[in-house]
C-alpha positions as CSV (number, residue, x, y, z in Angstrom):
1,X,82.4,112.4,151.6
2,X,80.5,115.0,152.9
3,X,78.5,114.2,155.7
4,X,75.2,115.0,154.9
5,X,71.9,115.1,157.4
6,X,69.6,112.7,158.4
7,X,66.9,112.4,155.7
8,X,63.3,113.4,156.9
9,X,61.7,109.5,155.5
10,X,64.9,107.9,157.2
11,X,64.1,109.3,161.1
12,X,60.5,108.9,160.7
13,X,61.0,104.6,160.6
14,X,62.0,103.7,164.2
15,X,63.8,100.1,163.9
16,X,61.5,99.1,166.1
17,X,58.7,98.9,164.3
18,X,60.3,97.6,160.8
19,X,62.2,94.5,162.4
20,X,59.8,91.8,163.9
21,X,60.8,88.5,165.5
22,X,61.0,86.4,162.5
23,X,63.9,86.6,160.4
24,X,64.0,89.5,158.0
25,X,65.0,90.1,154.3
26,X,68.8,91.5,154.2
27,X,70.7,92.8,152.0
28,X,74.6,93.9,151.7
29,X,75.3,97.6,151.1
30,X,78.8,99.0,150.1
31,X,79.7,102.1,151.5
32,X,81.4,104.9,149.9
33,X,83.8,105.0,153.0
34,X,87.5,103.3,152.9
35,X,86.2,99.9,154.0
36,X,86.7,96.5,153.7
37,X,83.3,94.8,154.7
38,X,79.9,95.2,153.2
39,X,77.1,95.9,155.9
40,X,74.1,93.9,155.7
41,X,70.7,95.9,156.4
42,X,67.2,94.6,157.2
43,X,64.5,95.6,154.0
44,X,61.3,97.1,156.5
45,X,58.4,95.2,156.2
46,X,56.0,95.3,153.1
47,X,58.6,96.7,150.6
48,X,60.2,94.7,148.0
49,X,63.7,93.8,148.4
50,X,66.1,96.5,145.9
51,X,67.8,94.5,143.6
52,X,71.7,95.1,143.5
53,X,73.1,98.6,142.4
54,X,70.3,100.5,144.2
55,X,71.4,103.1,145.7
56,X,69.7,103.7,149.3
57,X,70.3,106.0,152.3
58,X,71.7,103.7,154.7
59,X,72.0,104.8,158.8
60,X,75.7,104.7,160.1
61,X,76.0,105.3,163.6
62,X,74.2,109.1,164.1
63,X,74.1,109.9,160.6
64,X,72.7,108.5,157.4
65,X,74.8,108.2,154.1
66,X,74.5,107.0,150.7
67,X,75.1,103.6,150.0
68,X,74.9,101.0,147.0
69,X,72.8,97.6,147.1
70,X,75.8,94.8,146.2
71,X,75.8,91.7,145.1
72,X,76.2,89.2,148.1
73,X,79.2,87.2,148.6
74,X,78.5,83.2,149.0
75,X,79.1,82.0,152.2
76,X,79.7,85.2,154.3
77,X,79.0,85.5,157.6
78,X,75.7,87.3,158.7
79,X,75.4,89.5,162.0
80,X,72.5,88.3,164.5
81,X,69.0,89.7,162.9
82,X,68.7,91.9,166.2
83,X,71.8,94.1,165.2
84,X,70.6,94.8,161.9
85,X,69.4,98.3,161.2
86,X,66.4,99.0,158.3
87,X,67.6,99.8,155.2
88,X,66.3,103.7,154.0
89,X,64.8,104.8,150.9
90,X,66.0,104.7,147.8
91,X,67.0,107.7,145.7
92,X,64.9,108.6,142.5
93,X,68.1,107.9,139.9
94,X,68.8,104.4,138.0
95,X,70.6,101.6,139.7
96,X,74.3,101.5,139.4
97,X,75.1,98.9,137.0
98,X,76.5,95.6,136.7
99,X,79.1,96.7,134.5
100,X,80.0,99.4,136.5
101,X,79.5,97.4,139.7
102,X,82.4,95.0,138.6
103,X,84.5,97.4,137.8
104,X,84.7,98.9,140.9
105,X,85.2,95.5,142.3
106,X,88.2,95.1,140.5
107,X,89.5,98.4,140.7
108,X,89.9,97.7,144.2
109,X,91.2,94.5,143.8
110,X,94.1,95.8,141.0
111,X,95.1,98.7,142.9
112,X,94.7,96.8,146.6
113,X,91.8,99.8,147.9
114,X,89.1,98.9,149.9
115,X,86.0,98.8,147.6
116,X,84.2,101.5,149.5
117,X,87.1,103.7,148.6
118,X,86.8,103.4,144.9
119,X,82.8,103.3,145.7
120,X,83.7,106.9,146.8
121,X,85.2,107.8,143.6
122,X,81.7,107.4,141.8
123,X,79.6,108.8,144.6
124,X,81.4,111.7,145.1
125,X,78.9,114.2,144.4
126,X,76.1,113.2,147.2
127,X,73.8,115.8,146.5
128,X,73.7,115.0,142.8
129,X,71.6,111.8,144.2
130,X,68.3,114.1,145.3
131,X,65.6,115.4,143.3
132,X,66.6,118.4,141.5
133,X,64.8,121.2,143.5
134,X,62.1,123.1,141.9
135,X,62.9,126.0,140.2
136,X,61.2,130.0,141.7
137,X,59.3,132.0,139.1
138,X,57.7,135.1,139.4
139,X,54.4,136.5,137.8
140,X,51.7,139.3,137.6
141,X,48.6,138.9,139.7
142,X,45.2,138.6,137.9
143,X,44.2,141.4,141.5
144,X,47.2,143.5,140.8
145,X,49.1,145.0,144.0
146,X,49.6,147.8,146.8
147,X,51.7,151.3,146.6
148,X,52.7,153.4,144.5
149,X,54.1,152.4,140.4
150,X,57.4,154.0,140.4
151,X,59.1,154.1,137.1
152,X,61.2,150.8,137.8
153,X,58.5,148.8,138.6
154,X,56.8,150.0,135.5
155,X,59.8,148.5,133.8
156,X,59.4,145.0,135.1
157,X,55.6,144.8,135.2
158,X,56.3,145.7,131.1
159,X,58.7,143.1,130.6
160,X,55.8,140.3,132.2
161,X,53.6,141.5,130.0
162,X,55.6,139.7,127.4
163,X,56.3,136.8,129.0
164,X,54.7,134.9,131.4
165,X,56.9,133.8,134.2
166,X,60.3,134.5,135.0
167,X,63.4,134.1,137.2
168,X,63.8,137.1,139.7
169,X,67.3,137.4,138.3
170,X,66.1,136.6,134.5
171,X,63.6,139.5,135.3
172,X,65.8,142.3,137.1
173,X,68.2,141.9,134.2
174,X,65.4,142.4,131.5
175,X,64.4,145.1,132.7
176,X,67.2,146.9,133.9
177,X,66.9,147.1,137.7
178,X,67.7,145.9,141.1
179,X,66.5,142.6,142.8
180,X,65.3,144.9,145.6
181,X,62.5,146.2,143.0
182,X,61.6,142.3,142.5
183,X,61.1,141.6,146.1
184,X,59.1,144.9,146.7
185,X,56.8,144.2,144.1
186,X,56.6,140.7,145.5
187,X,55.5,142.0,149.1
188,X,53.3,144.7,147.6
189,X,51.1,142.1,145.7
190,X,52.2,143.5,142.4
191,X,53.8,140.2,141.4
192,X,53.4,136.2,142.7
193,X,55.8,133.9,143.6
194,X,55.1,130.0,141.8
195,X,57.8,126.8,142.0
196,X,57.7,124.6,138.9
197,X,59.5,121.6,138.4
198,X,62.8,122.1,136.3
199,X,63.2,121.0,133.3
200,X,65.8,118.2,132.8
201,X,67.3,118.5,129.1
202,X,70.0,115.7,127.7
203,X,73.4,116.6,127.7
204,X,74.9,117.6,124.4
205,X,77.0,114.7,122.6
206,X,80.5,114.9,123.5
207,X,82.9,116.0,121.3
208,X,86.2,116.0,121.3
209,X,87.9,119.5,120.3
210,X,90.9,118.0,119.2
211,X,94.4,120.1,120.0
212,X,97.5,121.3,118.3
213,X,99.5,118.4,118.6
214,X,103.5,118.5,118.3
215,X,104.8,115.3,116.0
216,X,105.8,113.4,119.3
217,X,102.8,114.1,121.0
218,X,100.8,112.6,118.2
219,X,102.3,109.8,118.1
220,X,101.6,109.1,122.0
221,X,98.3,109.8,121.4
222,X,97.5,108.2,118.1
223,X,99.1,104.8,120.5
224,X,97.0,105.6,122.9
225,X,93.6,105.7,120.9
226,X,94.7,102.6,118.6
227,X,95.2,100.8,122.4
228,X,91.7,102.3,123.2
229,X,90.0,100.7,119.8
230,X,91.6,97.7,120.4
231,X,90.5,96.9,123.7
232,X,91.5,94.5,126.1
233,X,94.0,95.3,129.4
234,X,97.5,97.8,128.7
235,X,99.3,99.9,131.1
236,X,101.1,103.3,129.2
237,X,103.1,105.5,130.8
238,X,103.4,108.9,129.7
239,X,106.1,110.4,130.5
240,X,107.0,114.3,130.5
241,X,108.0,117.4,132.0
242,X,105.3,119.9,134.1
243,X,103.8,121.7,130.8
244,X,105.0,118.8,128.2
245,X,100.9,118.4,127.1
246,X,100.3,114.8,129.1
247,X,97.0,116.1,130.0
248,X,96.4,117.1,126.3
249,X,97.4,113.4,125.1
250,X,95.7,111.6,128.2
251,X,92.7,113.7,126.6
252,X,92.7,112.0,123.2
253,X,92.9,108.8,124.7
254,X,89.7,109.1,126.7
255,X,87.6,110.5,124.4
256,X,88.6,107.5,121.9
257,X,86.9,105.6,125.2
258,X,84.0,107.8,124.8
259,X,83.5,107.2,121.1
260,X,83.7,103.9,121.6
261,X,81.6,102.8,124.6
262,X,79.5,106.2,125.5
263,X,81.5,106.3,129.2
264,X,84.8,106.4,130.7
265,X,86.2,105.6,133.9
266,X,89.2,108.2,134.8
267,X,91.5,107.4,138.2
268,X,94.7,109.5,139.1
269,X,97.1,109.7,142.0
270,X,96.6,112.3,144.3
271,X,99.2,114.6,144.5
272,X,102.3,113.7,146.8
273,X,101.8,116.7,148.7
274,X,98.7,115.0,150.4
275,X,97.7,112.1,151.7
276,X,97.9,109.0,150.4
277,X,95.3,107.9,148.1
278,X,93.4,107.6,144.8
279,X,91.2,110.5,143.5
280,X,88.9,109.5,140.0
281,X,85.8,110.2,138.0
282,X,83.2,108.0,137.1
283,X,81.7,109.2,134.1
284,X,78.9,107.4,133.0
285,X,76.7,110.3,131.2
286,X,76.9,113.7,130.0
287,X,79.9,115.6,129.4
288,X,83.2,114.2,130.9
289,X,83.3,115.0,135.2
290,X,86.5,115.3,137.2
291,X,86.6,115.8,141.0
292,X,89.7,115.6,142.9
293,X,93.0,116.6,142.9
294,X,94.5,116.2,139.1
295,X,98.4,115.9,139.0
């Protein structure tokens, strides 16, 4: 996990001035760290209390990480109200859900992880929690600028004449010159600077390409996929040589899972050059995500 700074809303909420002498409102969090334990967290004063699978910036010794709301075990045992620290803000994206929630639970369970560990495996892009930042466009002033026209800055004040606003990239490479013309027409006055929001577009369907199966490796995977339709619990091993097309075959198998349900949940050994561990995807949305190390 990469450890990521203190967030700016997170400092500014001394735990001093959230946590009052009457009890207050916890909640458990689940780390994406390999641990055993949730950690309960106080909800500051006048906000509502998030309701499981929010995920939250949570303080952690010096730092602050990302953390999930979970569901609170019956009869666990809660840590004196003075060593609780405020829970931080939430992150604009959708709660993690219950499905998804109790799979993890039992991932960890099955494979004998600590839940935070297999928590890891679907946080494991941090930054991917934030607010998209804005995107930089340039654009002609209404005043016009400074200096001299030279024949390249001709060029790109022609091209905005078409459209109006553009990347500085988007618009050296229209019309045909360097970003150092950009930036001079920029500091000249010629041309404005504006930040819009971007725009967040669907990702396409998925669909599987298919591959150039050999007789015995469509048989695995037509097993596979009928195991997939079928549903219900089934361990396969697939067993071949470096180059034999597992991979290809694995393939097949979870994009039956994505016909079927619209997500798919992929975890793989690390390899036994490193450390012990699991690596996986969660793959919830969009196009089909790996991270870690594939073997």
């Amino acid at each position: 996990m990469t450890r990521r700074p203190a967030r700016p809303e997170a400092q500014d909420r001394p735990a001093s001035l959230l946590i009052d002498d009457a009890e207050p409102r916890r909640v458990s969090v689940l780390l994406p760290l390999p641990l055993g334990d949730l950690y309960d967290y106080a909800v500051p004063e006048g906000e509502e209390v998030p309701p499981p699978g929010t995920i939250c910036t949570v303080p952690l010794g010096s730092r602050f990480l990302p953390g999930v709301v979970w569901d609170r075990p019956d009869g666990g045992e809660e840590i004196a109200a003075r060593r609780l620290k405020p829970l931080g803000p939430a992150y604009p994206v959708p709660p993690m859900a219950d499905p998804l929630r109790k799979l993890i639970d039992w991932v960890a369970a099955y494979t004998l992880s600590p839940p935070g560990a297999v928590l890891r495996m679907g946080l494991s892009v941090p930054d991917a929690l934030d607010a998209p930042e804005p995107t930089r466009l340039v654009r002609l002033t209404r005043i016009g600028g400074e200096g001299a026209l030279t024949a390249a800055r001709k060029k790109v004040l022609a091209v905005l004449e078409e459209e109006a606003a553009m990347t500085p990239a988007d618009l050296a490479r229209a019309a045909g010159v360097s970003a150092a013309v950009i930036t001079g027409l920029v500091r000249t006055g010629w041309l404005e600077s504006v930040s819009v929001a971007p725009e967040l577009t669907p990702p396409p369907p998925y669909r599987w390409r298919g591959a150039d199966f050999s007789d015995d490796q469509q048989a695995a995977a037509d097993s596979l996929c009928d195991q997939v339709r079928t549903g219900g619990f089934a361990v396969t091993l697939l067993d071949g040589v470096t180059g034999s097309g597992k991979t290809e075959v694995y393939f097949a198998a979870v994009a039956a899972a994505w016909r079927k349900a619209g997500k798919c949940w992929c975890s793989y050994p690390k390899s036994p050059s490193r450390r012990s561990g699991w690596s996986a995807s969660a793959v919830a949305s969009g196009p089909i995500r790996w991270s870690g190390t594939r073997t």
